[in-house]
N, C-alpha and C positions, 0 to 999 in steps of 0.2 A: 201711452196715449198722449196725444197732442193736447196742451190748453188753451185757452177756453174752447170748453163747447157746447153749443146752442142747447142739445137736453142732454146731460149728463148722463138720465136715467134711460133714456133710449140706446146711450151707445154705450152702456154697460149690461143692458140686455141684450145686444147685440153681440157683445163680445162672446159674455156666456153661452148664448147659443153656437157661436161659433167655437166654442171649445168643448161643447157639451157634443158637437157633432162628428169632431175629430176625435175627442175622445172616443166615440163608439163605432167608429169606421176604425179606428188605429186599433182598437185594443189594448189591453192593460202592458204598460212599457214593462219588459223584462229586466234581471235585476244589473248586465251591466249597462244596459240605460240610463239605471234610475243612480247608480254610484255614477257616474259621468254627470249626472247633472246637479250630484252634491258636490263634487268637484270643481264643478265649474261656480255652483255658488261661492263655494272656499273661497276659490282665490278672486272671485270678482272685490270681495269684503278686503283681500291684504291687498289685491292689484289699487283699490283706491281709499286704502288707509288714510292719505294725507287730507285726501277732498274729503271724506269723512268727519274726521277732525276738525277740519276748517269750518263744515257744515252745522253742525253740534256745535260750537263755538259762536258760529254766528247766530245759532236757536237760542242758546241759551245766553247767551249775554257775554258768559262766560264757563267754560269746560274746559278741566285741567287737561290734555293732551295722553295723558297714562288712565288718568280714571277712565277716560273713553276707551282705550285701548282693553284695562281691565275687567270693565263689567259691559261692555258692549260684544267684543270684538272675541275675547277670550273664551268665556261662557259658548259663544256661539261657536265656532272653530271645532270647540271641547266637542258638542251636540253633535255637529256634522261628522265629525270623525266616528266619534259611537254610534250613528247611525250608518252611516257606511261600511264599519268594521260588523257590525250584528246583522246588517239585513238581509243576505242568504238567510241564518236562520228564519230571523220572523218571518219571513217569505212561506217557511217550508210549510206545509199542510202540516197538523199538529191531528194526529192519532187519537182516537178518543175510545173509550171502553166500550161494548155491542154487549147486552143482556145476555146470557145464557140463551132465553129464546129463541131471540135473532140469529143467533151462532147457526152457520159461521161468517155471516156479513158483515162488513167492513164501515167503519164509521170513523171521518175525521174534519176537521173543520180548515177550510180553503178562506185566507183574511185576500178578499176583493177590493182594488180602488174603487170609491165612492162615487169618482167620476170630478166633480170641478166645485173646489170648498173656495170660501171667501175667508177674507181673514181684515178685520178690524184690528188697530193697533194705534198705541197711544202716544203722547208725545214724552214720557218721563225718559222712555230708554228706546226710542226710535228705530234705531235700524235693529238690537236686538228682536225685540218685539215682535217686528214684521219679520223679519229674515229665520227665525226657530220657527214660527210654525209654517212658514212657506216651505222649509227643507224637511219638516216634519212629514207636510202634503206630499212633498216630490218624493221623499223616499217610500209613502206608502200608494205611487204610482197615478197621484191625482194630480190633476190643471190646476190653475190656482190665480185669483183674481183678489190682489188686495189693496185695501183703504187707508193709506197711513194719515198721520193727523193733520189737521191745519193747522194745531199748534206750532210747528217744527217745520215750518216752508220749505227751508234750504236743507234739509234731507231728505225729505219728502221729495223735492223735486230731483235729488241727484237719486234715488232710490229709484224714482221713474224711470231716467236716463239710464242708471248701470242696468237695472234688470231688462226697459226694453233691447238694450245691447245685445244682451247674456242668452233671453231667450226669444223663441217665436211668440206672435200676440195669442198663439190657438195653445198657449202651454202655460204663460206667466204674464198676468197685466196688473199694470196700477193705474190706480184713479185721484187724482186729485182734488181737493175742494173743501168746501166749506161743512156744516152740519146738516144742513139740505144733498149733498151729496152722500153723505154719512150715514143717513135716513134713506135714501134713495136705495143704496147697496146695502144697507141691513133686511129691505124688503124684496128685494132678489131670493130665483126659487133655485137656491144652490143647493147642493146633496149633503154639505154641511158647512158653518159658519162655526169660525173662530172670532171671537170677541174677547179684548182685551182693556179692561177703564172701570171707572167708577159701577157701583154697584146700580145709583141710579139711573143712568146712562146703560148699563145692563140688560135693566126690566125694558126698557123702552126695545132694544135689541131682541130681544125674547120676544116681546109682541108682534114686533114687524117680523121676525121669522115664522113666526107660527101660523099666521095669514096662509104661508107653504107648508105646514108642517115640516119647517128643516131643523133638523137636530144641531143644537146648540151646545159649544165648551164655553164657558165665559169663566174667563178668570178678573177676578175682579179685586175688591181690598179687605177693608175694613180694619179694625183696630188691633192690632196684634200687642200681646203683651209679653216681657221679658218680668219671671220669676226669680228672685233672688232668693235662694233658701239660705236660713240662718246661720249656716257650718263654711259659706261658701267665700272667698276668698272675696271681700269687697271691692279690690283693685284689679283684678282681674275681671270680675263682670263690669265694672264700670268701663274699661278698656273696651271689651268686646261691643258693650252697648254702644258706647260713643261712636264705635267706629261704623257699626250697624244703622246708627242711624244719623248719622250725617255723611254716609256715601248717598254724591251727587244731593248732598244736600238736604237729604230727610227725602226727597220727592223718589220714594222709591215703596211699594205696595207691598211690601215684608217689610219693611222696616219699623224697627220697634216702635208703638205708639204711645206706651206707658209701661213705667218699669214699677212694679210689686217688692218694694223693698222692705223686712223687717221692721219695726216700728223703732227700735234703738238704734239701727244702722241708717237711718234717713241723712245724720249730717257727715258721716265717715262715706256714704256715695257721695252727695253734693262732692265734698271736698276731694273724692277719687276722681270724680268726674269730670271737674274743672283742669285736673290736672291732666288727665286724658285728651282733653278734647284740646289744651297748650300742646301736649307733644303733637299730635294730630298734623293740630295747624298752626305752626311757630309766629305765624303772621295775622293769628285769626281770621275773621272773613275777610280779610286782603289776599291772604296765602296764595300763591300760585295756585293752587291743589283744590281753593275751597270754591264749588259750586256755586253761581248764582241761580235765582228763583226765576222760575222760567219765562216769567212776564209781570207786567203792571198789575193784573188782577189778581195774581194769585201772591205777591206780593202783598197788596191792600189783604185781603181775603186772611194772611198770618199775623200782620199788625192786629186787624180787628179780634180774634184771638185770644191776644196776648192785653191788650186793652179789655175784654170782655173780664176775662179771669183778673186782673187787676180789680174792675170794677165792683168784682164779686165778692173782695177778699182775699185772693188767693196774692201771692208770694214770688214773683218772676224772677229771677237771677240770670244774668249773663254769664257765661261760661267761658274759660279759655281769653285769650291775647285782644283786648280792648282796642282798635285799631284808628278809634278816632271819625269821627264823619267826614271828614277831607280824603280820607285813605280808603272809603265804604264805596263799591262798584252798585251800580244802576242795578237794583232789585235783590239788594244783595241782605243778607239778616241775621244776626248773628245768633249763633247757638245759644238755647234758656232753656232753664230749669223752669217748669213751673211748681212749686210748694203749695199745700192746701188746696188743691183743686177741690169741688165740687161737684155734685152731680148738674145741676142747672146752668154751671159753665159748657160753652160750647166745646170748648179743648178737649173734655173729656167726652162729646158724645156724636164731635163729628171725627171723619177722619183728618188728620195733620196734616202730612204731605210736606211736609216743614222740618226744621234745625232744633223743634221744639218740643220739648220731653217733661212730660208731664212725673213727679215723683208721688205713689201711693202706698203710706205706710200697711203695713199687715199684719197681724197678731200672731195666728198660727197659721199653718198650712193649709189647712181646712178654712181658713178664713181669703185667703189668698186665689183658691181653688173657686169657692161661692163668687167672688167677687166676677173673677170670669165668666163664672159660667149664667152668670144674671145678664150678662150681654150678650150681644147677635157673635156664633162663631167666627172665629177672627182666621185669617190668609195663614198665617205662622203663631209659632208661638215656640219661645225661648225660656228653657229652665236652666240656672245655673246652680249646679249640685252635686252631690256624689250618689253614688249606685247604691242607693237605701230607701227608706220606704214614703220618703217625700217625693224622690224623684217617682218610684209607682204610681203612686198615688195620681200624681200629677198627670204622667201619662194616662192611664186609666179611667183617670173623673172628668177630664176636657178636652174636646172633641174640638179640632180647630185642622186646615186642608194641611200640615205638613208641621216637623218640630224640630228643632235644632237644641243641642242638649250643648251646654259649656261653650256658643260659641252664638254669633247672631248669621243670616245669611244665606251661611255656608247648605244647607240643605237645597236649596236651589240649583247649586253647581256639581247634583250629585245626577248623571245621568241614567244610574240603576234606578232610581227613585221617581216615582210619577211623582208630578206637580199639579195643583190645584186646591180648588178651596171646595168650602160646605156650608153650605145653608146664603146666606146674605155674601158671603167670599166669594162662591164661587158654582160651579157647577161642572161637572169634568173634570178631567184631569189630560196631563199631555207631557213630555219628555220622555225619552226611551225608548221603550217596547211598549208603554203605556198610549203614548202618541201617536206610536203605529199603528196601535188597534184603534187608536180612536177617530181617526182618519181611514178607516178601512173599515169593509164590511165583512163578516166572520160568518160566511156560509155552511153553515152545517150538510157535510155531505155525510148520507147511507145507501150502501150497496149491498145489495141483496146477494144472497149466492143462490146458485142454480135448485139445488137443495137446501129445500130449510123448513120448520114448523108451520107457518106461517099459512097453507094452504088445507090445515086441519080445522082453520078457526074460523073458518067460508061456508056460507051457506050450500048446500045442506045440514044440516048438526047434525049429531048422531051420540052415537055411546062416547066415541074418541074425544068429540067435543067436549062432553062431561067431563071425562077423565082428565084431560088438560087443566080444564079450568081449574076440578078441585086441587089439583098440582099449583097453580097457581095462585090461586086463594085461598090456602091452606092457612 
């Protein structure tokens, strides 16, 4: 879609209707339709790799060129493929058991497009975000109208451009704009809306959906914590955490937000972690490699933070290669430890989104486990451990949307695996076969046979009826 335009909110209704009507004149696209048109998303993402790059770079200030490549570009590629290689199956009506009674009628359930889902999207990981669940929608044979952020302008607008390229406006549109636009297309009566942001920014989505009753996935944050059990190699979870949480800079909604480390291993991590986060980034926050924070505000917004928990008592450490303020890019911040956090510190009770890793000692396991579970369940959650009965436990007693055992992340990039959160995280879930269904509506079909019980159990009643029932409710 072309910008500016005079009501935003009239020619996004406009469009909708316009896709809501081709969709039901056209019918549900068959399945090599629906592989042609992840194809054709594939290569739009590698045809303009480099304008990508460029675009992200100019969002963020600063993006290293490979990180864009590997946790935008890759991740998404992975998706489309899995979904292209799996969707015959998902496709196929899935067979269901018929009662003895019913016998011998046939029962199985037919997964139907929805018809034309919306999809919100944020500005941490831009074109990922928006682009998995639009390929999500297309592979499960819906239209698809999405909102990427005003964070992120110069993606945002090349995201307009390739996609209106790529498809017709009655199959795929974007919208551009500000948070009155954002508002505008969360209150649209789509057949189902994808929301992806803060958890507060969430609720407000949920409200302006429910105005339609349209059924909502929001994947959102919250505080995820990495467990460090006492047997487990120190340098190696400090490694994995570092590197979990300063891809793209901390601003990433799994990434760890506080690590649970043993009460006597508190300065053996510091000191692993410092050194982790130097091989990381040889140059510290100079590094070619090392993200900057995506604007002014959210910039101020990590200082205030780190000032707050100083104020409080707590304990800040820099981490990794000291680069100097002459050498420090425009919203840039260097990775900290924070020591002795508090409950009354903000650090520990809003979300980060930052370089900035809060350290909380633990006693035992069972202390470590309490601690989580006094707070709102969190997007991920990381144990580092061996196959015994902390690691159960752990599994077991904390309920958080997905877990990554021995490593931080990587659970995201598993496309067997749904994705989403619980409770204040999230709501839904979406990746895989899980996305397909949730993008689809799961019709329960039963077919009768020409003979069968069933016309015993009709008025008139008589003896037969008896006898059935007692057979029945024996």
């Amino acid at each position: 879609m072309d910008s500016p335009r005079a009501d935003p909110a009239r020619d996004m209704r406009e469009v909708l209707d316009r896709q809501r009507s081709a969709f039901l004149a056209e019918g549900p696209p068959a399945l090599e339709q629906r592989r042609a048109d992840l194809r054709r998303l594939r290569s739009l993402v590698l045809d303009h790799r480099d304008e990508i790059v460029a675009a992200m770079h100019a969002d963020f200030g600063h993006r290293a060129s490979h990180e864009t490549a590997i946790i935008e570009m890759v991740p998404l590629a992975q998706a489309i493929d899995h979904q292209h290689r799996h969707l015959r199956r998902w496709m196929r009506p899935e067979r269901r058991p018929v009662s003895m009674y019913f016998q011998p009628g046939r029962a199985w359930v037919a997964y139907q497009p929805l018809g034309v889902v919306g999809i919100v999207s944020p500005w941490n990981y831009p074109l990922q975000l928006a682009l998995l669940p639009l390929a999500t929608a297309v592979a499960a044979g819906n239209r698809a109208l999405v909102k990427p952020s005003e964070h992120t302008p110069a993606t945002s607008s090349l995201l307009e451009r390739m996609l209106g390229e790529a498809f017709p406006l009655e199959q795929v549109a974007v919208f551009t704009g500000d948070a009155s636009v954002g508002q505008a297309f969360s209150a649209l009566p789509f057949d189902h809306l994808v929301f992806t942001g803060s958890t507060s920014v969430g609720r407000a989505v949920m409200k302006a959906a429910s105005e339609h009753l349209v059924p909502v996935t929001l994947e959102l944050g919250g505080k995820s914590p990495a467990i460090v059990d006492a047997g487990h190699p120190i340098e190696h979870a400090a490694r994995s955490v570092a590197y979990g949480k300063l891809v793209n800079c901390g601003q990433t909604c799994i990434a760890p937000d506080y690590v649970l480390v043993p009460e006597d291993k508190v300065d053996a991590f510091v000191g692993a972690y410092d050194e982790a986060v130097r091989e990381l980034y040889p140059a510290g926050p100079a590094s070619d490699d090392y993200t900057s924070i995506i604007d002014e505000r959210h910039h101020r917004r990590l200082l205030g933070l780190l000032e707050d928990a100083r104020a409080r008592g707590a304990e800040v450490i820099e981490v990794g290669v000291s680069p100097g303020e002459a050498a420090m890019r425009a919203h840039n911040i260097a990775p900290a430890l924070v020591i002795g956090a508090t409950e009354d510190m903000a650090i520990l009770r809003e979300e980060i989104f930052g370089p900035l890793l809060p350290v909380v000692p633990y006693g035992s396991i069972d202390d470590a486990i309490g601690y989580v579970n006094e707070r709102p369940r969190p997007l991920a959650l990381y144990f580092f451990g061996g196959d015994g009965p902390n690691r159960r436990k752990v599994l077991e007693r904390t309920t958080s949307g997905n877990v990554t055992i021995n490593d931080t992340l990587m659970h995201y990039a598993q496309e067997g695996l749904p994705f989403g959160g619980v409770g204040p995280s999230g709501m839904g879930a979406y990746h895989g076969f899980e996305g397909f269904k949730a993008l689809s509506h799961a019709k329960g079909v039963f077919q009768q046979s020409r003979w069968n019980m069933s016309g015993f159990l009709r008025p008139p009643f008589g003896p037969v009826a008896d006898r059935i029932l007692k057979f029945m409710l024996r």
